[in-house]
C-alpha positions as a printed NumPy array, in Angstrom:
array([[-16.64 ,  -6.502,  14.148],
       [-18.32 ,  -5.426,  10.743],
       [-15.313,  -4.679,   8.616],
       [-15.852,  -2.856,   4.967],
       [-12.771,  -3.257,   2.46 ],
       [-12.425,  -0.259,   0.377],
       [-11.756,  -1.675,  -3.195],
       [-10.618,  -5.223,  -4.491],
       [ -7.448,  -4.9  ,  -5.773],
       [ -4.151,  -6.82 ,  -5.203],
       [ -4.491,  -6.03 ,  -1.276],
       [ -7.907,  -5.132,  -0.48 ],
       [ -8.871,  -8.13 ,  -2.511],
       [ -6.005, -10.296,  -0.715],
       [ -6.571,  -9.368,   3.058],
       [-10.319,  -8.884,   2.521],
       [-10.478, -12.425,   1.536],
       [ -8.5  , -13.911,   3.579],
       [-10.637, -12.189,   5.938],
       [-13.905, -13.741,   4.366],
       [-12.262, -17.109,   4.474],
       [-11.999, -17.133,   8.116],
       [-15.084, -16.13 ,   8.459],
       [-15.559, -12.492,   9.396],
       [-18.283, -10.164,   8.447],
       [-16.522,  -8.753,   5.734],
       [-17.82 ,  -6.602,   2.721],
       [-16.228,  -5.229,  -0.516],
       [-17.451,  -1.342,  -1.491],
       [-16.88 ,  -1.575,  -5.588],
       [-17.913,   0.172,  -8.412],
       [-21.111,  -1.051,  -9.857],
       [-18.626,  -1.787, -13.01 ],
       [-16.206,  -4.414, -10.781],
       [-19.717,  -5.488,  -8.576],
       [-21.262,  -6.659, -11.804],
       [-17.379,  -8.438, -12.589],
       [-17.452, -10.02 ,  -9.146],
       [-21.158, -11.36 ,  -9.674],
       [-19.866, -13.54 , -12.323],
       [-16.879, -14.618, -11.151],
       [-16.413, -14.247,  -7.692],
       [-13.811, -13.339,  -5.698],
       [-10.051, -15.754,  -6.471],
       [ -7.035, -15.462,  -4.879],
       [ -4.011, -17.543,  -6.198],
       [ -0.918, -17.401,  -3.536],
       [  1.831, -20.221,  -2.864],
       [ -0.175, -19.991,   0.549],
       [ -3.274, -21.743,  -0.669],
       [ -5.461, -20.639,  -2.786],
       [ -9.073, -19.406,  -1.977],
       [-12.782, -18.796,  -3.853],
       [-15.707, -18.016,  -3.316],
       [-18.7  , -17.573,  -5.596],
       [-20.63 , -14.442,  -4.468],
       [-18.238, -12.214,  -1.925],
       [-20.636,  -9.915,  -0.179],
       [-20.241,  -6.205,  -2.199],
       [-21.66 ,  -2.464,  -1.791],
       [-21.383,   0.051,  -4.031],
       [-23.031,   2.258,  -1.524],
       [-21.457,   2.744,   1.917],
       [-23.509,   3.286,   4.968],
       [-27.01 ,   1.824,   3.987],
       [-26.684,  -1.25 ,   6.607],
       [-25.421,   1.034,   9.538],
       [-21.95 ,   1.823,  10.136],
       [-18.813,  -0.246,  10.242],
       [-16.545,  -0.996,  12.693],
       [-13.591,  -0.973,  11.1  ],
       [-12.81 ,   0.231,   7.216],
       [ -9.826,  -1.603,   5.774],
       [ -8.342,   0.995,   3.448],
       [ -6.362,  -0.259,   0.294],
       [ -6.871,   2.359,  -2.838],
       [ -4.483,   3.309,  -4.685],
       [ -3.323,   7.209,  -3.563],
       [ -4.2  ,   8.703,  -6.66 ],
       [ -8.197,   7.721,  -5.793],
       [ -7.935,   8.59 ,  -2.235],
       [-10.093,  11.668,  -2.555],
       [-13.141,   9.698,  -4.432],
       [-12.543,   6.685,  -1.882],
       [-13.034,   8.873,   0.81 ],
       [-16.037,  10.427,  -0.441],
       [-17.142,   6.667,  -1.192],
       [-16.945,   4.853,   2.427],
       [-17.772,   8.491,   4.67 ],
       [-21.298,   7.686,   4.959],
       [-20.366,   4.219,   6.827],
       [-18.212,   5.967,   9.239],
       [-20.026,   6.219,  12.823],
       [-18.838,   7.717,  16.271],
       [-16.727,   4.546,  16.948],
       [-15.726,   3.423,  13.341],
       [-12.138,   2.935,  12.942],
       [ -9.978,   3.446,   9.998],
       [ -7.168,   1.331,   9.003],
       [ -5.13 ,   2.578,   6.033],
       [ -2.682,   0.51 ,   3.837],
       [ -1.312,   2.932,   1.158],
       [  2.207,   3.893,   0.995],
       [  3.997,   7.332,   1.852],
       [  2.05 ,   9.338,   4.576],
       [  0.396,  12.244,   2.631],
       [ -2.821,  10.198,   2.969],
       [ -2.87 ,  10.416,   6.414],
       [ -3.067,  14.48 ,   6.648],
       [ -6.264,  14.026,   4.254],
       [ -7.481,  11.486,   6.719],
       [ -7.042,  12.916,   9.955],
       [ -8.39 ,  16.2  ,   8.299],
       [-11.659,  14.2  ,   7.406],
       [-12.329,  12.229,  10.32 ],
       [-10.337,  12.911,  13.002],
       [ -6.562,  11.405,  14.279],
       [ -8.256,   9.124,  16.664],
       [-10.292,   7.153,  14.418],
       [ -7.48 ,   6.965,  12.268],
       [ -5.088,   4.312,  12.783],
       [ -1.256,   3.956,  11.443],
       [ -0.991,   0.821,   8.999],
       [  0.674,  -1.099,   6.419],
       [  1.222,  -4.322,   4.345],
       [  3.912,  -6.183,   3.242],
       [  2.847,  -8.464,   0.202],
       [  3.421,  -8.624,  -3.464],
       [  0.171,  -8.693,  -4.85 ],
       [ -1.467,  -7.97 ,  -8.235],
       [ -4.773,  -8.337, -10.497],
       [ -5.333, -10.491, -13.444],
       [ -7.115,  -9.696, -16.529],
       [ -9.316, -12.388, -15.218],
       [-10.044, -10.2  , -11.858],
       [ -7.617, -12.777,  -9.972],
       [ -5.785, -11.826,  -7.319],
       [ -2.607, -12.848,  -7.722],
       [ -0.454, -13.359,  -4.878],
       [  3.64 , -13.664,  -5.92 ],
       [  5.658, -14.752,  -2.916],
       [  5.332, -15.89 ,   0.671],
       [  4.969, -12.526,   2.417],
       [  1.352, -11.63 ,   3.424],
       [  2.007,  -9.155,   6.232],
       [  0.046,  -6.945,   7.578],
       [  1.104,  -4.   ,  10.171],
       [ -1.189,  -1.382,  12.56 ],
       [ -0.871,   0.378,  15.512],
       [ -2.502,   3.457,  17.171],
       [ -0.335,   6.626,  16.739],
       [ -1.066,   7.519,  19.779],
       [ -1.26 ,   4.985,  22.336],
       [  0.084,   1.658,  21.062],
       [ -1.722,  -0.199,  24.21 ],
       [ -5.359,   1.587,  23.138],
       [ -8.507,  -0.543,  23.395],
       [ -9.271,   0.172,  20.123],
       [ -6.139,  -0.912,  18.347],
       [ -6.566,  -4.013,  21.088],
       [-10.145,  -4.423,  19.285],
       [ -8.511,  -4.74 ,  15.581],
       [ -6.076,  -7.244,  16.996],
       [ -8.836,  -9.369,  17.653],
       [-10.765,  -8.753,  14.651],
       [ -7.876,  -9.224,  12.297],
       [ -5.891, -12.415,  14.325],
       [ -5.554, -15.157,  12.971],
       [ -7.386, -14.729,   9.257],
       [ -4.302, -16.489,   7.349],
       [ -1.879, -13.992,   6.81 ],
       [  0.461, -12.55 ,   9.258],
       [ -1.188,  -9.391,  11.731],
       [  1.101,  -7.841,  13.964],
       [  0.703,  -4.895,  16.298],
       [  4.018,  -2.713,  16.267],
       [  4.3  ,   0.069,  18.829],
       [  5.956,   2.642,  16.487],
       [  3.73 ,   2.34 ,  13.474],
       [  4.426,   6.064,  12.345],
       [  8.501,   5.026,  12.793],
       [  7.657,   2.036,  10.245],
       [  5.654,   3.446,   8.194],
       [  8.511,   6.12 ,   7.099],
       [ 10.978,   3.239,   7.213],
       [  8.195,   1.356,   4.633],
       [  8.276,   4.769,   2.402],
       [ 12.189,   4.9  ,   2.236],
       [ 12.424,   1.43 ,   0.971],
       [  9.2  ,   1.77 ,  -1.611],
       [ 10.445,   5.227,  -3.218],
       [ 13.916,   3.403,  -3.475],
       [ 12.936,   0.312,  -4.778],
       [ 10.406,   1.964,  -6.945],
       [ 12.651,   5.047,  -8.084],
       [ 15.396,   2.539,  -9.167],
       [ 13.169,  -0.54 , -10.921],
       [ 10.946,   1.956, -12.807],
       [ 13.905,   3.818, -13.54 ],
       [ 15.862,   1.269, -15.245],
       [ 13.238,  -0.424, -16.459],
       [ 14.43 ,  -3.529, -14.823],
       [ 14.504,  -6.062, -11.89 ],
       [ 16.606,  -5.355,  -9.121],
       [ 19.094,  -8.082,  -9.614],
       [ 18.699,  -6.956, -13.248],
       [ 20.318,  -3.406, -12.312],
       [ 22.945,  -4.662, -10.203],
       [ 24.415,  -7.249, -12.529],
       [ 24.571,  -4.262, -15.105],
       [ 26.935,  -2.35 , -12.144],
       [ 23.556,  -0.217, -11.461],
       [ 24.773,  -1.096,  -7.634],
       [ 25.916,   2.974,  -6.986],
       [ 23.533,   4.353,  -8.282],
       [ 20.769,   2.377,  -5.945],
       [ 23.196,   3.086,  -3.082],
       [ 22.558,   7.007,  -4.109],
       [ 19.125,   6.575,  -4.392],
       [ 18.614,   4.873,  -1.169],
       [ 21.055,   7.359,   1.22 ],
       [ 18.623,  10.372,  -0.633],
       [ 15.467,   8.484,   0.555],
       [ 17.003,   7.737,   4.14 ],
       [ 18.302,  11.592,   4.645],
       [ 15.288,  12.731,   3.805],
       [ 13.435,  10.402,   6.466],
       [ 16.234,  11.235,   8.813],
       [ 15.307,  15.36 ,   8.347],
       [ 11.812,  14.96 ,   9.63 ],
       [ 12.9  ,  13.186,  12.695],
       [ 11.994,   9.241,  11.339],
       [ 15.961,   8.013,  10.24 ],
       [ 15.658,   4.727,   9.442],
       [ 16.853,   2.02 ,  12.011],
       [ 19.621,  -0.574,  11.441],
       [ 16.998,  -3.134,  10.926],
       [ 15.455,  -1.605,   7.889],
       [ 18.684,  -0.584,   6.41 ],
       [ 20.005,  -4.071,   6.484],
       [ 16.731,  -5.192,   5.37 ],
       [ 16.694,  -2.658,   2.236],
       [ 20.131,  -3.995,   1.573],
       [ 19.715,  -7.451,   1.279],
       [ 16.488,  -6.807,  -1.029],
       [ 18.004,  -3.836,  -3.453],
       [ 21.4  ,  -5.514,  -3.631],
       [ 21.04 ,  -8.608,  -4.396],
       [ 22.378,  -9.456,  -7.774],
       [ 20.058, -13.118,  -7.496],
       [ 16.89 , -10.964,  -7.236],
       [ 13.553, -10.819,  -9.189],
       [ 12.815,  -7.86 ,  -6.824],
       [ 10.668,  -5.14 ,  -8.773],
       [  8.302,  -2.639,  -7.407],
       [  4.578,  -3.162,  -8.122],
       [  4.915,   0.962,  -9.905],
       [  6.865,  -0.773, -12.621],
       [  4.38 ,  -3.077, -13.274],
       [  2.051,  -0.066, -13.471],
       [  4.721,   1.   , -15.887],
       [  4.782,  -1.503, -18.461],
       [  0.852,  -2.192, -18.394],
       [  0.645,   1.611, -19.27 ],
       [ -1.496,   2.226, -16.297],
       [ -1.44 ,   5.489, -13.391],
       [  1.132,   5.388, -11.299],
       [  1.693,   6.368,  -7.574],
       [  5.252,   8.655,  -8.128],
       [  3.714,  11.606,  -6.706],
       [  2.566,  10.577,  -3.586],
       [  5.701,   7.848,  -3.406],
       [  8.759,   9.88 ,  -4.933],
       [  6.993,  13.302,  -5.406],
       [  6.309,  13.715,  -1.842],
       [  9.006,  12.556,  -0.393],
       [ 11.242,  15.261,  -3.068],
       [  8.815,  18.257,  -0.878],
       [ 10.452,  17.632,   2.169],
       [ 14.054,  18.201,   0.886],
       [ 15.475,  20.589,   2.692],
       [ 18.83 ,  22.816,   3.072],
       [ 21.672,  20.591,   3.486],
       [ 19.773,  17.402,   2.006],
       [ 20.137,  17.097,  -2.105],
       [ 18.405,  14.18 ,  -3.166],
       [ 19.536,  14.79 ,  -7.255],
       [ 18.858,  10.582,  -7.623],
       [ 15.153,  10.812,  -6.745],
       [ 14.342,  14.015,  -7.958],
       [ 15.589,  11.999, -11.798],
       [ 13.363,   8.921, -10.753],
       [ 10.453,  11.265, -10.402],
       [ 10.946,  13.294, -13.587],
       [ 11.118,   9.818, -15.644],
       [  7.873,   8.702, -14.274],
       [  5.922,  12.39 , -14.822],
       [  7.691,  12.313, -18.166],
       [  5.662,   8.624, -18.476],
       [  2.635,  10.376, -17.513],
       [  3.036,  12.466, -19.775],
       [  3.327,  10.785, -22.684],
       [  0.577,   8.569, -21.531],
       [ -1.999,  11.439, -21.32 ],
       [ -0.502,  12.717, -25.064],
       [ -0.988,   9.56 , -26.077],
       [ -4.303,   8.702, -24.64 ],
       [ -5.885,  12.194, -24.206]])
């Protein structure tokens, strides 16, 4: 299967590489700005996993001149999703399939609006992952998980054909028969965990040693009776996962948005917190998020003052 990896960030560059170092016929669309990068210093992941390099990782930084690709491993950040599009439609064929790992699910309307539901498949990751000002990927715990499924028909020959492609490339792949149900679950915990740590300003176990514990309990409830009013309430697994992660007064825990934060870099609030506040409806106040949000458009703000 001839799989193209939108971008080289903290997951694209991750998964695509772990890809590449099991041998699949990967390639990297770029900019001609982070091609040039990547011809002098290759592609480097550093993980408690093993770390992996290789000189010359095979790049584009035009889509669709070898023929189309199988499958297009989707990992922009939402705020680009428009220009990435644009970027990898001219590899997309009558039997290419698109697996998306962004958060929230507002990408998926502009997806499915582009190329069709059925080519589009339900996805995400689980990994802590980041960029160096070396180009690194930097990989910060032991979780390298990566989630799909077809929305449709979780037994589907094609989500049985990314199974094989993607089994067994050093990181964890598994095939979940409610990928739209986890996906919201996914979004409840990242606009918590994000809403609170950016915020605050601080670490999870940070905020809960200062007796910020309520105030995440608000935040989360908001996020889960929002999920709950489209018909996706989050499932006792989830909750009890989200608890022992946001709750935790021992924890380092801080959303990759904060990190954003403090590097004075774009952030994803609107598609993570914004979108999530535009499905509140009667009987659902979410007051928590809807002050998470306005602190990060108020740092956008004063970014683009700042930096016109």
């Amino acid at each position: 299967m001839r799989i193209l990896v939108v971008g080289v960030g903290g997951i694209g560059g991750y998964f695509g590489g772990r890809l590449l170092e099991a041998g699949r016929d990967v390639r990297f669309l770029v900019r001609p700005s982070r091609a040039a990068v990547l011809a002098k210093t290759g592609l480097a992941i550093k993980s408690p996993l093993g770390d992996y390099a290789h000189p010359a990782p095979p790049v584009e930084t035009a889509a669709g001149a070898d023929g189309p690709a199988d499958l297009i491993l989707l990992s922009c950040k939402a705020y680009d999703l428009e220009d990435a599009i644009a970027s990898f439609a001219p590899a997309v064929g009558p039997d290419t399939l698109i697996l998306p790992l962004l958060n929230g699910m507002a990408h998926m309307d502009a997806l499915d609006a582009r190329f069709g539901s059925a080519r589009v498949l339900g996805g995400l990751c689980q990994i802590s992952s980041g960029r160096d000002a070396e180009g690194r990927i930097l990989h910060f715990n032991d979780i390298h998980n990566l989630v799909c499924g077809d929305r449709a028909d979780p037994r589907s020959p094609a989500i049985a054909r990314v199974e094989a492609a993607l089994g067994g490339a050093g990181f964890v792949l598994r095939i979940s028969p409610a990928i739209v149900q986890e996906m919201w679950e996914k979004w409840v915990f990242i606009a918590a965990c994000a809403g609170i740590t950016c915020l605050m300003r601080a670490g999870v176990g940070d905020i809960v040693a200062a007796g910020g514990a309520p105030v995440i309990e608000a935040l989360f409830d908001e996020c889960c009776k929002i999920a709950a009013s489209q018909g996706f309430p989050p499932g006792d697994g989830l909750i009890k996962q989200a608890r022992t992660f946001l709750f935790n007064p021992q924890s380092a825990l801080m959303a990759s948005m904060l990190r954003d934060v403090e590097r004075g870099a774009p952030t994803e609030a609107d598609h993570v917190l914004g979108a999530l506040l535009k499905l509140v409806t009667n009987g659902v106040g979410a007051p928590t998020l809807n002050l998470a949000y306005i602190n990060l458009k108020a740092y956008a703000a004063r970014c683009a003052r700042e930096n016109p």
